[in-house]
C-alpha positions in Angstrom: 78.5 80.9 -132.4 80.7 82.8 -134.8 83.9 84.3 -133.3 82.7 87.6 -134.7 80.0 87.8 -132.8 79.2 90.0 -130.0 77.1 89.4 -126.6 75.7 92.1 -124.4 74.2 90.9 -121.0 72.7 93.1 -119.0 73.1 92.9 -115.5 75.9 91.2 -113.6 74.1 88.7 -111.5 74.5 85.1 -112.0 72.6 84.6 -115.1 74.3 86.6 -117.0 77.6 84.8 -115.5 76.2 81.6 -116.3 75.4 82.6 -120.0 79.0 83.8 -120.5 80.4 81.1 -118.9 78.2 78.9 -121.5 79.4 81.3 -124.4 83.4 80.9 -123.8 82.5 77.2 -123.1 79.6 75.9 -125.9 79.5 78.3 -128.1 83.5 79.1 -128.3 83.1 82.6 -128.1 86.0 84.8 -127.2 85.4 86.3 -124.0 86.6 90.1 -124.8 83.6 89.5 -127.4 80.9 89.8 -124.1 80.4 92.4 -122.8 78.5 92.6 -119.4 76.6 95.5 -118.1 75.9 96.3 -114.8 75.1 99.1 -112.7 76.3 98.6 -109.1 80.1 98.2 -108.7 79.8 94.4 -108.0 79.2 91.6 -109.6 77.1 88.5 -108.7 73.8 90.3 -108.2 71.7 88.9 -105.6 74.4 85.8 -105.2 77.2 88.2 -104.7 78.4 87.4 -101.6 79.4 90.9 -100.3 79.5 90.9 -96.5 80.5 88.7 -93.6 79.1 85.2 -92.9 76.5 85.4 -90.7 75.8 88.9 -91.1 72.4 90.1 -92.0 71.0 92.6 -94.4 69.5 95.5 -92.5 65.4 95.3 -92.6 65.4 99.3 -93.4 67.8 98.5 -96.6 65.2 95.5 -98.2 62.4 97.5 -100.1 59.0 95.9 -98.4 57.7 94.9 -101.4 60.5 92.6 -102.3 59.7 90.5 -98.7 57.2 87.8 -99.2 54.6 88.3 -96.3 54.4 85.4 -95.5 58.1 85.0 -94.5 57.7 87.8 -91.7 56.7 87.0 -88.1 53.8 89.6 -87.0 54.8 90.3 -83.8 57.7 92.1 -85.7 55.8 94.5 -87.9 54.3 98.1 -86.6 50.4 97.9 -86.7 50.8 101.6 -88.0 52.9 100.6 -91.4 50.6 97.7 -92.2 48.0 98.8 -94.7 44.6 97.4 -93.6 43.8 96.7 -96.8 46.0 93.9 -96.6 45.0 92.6 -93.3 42.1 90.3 -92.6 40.0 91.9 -90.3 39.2 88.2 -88.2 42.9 88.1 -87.1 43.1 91.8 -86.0 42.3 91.3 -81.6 39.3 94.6 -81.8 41.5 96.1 -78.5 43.8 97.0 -80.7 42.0 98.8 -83.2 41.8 102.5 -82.8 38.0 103.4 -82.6 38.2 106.5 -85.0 39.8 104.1 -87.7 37.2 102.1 -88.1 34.6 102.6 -90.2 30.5 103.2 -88.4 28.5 100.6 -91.5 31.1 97.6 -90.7 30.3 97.4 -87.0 27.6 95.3 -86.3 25.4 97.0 -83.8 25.2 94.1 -81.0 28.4 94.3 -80.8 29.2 98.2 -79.8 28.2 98.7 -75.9 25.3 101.6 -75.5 27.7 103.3 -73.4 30.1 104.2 -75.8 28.3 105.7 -78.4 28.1 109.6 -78.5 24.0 110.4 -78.5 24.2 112.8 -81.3 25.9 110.4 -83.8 22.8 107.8 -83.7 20.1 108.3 -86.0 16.7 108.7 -83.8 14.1 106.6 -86.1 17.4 103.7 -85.4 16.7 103.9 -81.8 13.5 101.3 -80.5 11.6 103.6 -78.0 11.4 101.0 -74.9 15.2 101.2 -75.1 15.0 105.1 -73.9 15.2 105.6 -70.5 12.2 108.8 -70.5 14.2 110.9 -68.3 16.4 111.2 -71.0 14.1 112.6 -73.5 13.8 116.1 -74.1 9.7 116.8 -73.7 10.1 119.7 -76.8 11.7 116.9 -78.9 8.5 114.5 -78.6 5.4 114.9 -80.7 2.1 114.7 -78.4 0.4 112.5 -80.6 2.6 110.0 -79.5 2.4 109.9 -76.3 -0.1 108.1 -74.9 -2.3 109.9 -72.5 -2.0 107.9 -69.0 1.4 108.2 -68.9 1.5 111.8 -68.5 0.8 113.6 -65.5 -1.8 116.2 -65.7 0.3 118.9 -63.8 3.1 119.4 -66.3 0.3 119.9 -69.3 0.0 123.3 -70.3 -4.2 123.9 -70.5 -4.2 125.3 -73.9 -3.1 122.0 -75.5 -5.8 120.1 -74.4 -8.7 119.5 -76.6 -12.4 120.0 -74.0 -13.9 117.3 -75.5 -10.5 115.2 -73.7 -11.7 116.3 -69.7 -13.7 114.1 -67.9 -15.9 115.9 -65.7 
C-alpha cells in the first residue's frame, strides 16, 4: 500500500481490527491513515468483552431473530410468543392447544369426540342419520317423505296429511 493512502472500516468489531492490524503490519500503512467507524462507544463488536466473566447477556436484550432455534430448550419458550407457523403441529401435545385456535378443515373428524361439538356448527347433510338419536330431532325439521311409515305412530299424525288411498280399512 502507498503511505498516502487512506482506509475506512466500518464497524469496530474484530474484522475490521484484524484488517488494520494487517494494514500497519503488510501493507505498511500508517495507522492515523485508518480510520475506523463505529457506532456504539466500544470497540470489539460482538468479541468485545464488556462484562464480567461468567455473566450472561439478558434474554430480553438478544433480538429473537438473532437466536438460532435450535440452540433454545423448549420448555423455556412461552407457547403464546411462538408463532405456529413455525411449529410442527406432530410435536405440539393437542392438551395444550387452545380449541378456538385451531382451525375446523385441519381436524380430522374421528378424532373430535361427539360431545364436544356445538350442534349448530355441524353441517346437517355431514351428519349419517343412524348416528341421530330421534329424540333429538325436531319433527318440523324432517321432511315426511323420508320417513318411513312404520316407524311413526299413528296418534301424533295430523289427519290432513294423510293421502285416503294410505288407510287400510
Amino acid at each position: 500500500m502507498v503511505k498516502e493512502s487512506n482506509a475506512y472500516l466500518l464497524g469496530g468489531g474484530i474484522g475490521s481490527l484484524a484488517a488494520a492490524a494487517f494494514m500497519i503490519r503488510d501493507g505498511r500503512l500508517p495507522g492515523g491513515n485508518i480510520l475506523i467507524l463505529e457506532a456504539k462507544p466500544l470497540l470489539g463488536g460482538s468479541m468485545d468483552g464488556a462484562g464480567n466473566p461468567g455473566e450472561t447477556v439478558p434474554p430480553e436484550t438478544v433480538p429473537p431473530e438473532t437466536v438460532p432455534p435450535e440452540t433454545v430448550p423448549p420448555e423455556t419458550v412461552p407457547p403464546e410468543t411462538v408463532p405456529p407457523e413455525i411449529v410442527p403441529p406432530e410435536t405440539v401435545p393437542p392438551e395444550t392447544v387452545p380449541p378456538e385456535t385451531v382451525p375446523p378443515e385441519t381436524v380430522p373428524p374421528e378424532t373430535v369426540p361427539p360431545e364436544t361439538v356445538p350442534p349448530e356448527t355441524v353441517p346437517p347433510e355431514t351428519v349419517p342419520p343412524e348416528t341421530v338419536p330421534p329424540e333429538t330431532v325436531p319433527p318440523e325439521t324432517v321432511p315426511p317423505e323420508t320417513v318411513p311409515p312404520e316407524i311413526v305412530p299413528p296418534e301424533i299424525v295430523p289427519p290432513e296429511i294423510v293421502p285416503p288411498e294410505s288407510i287400510d280399512f
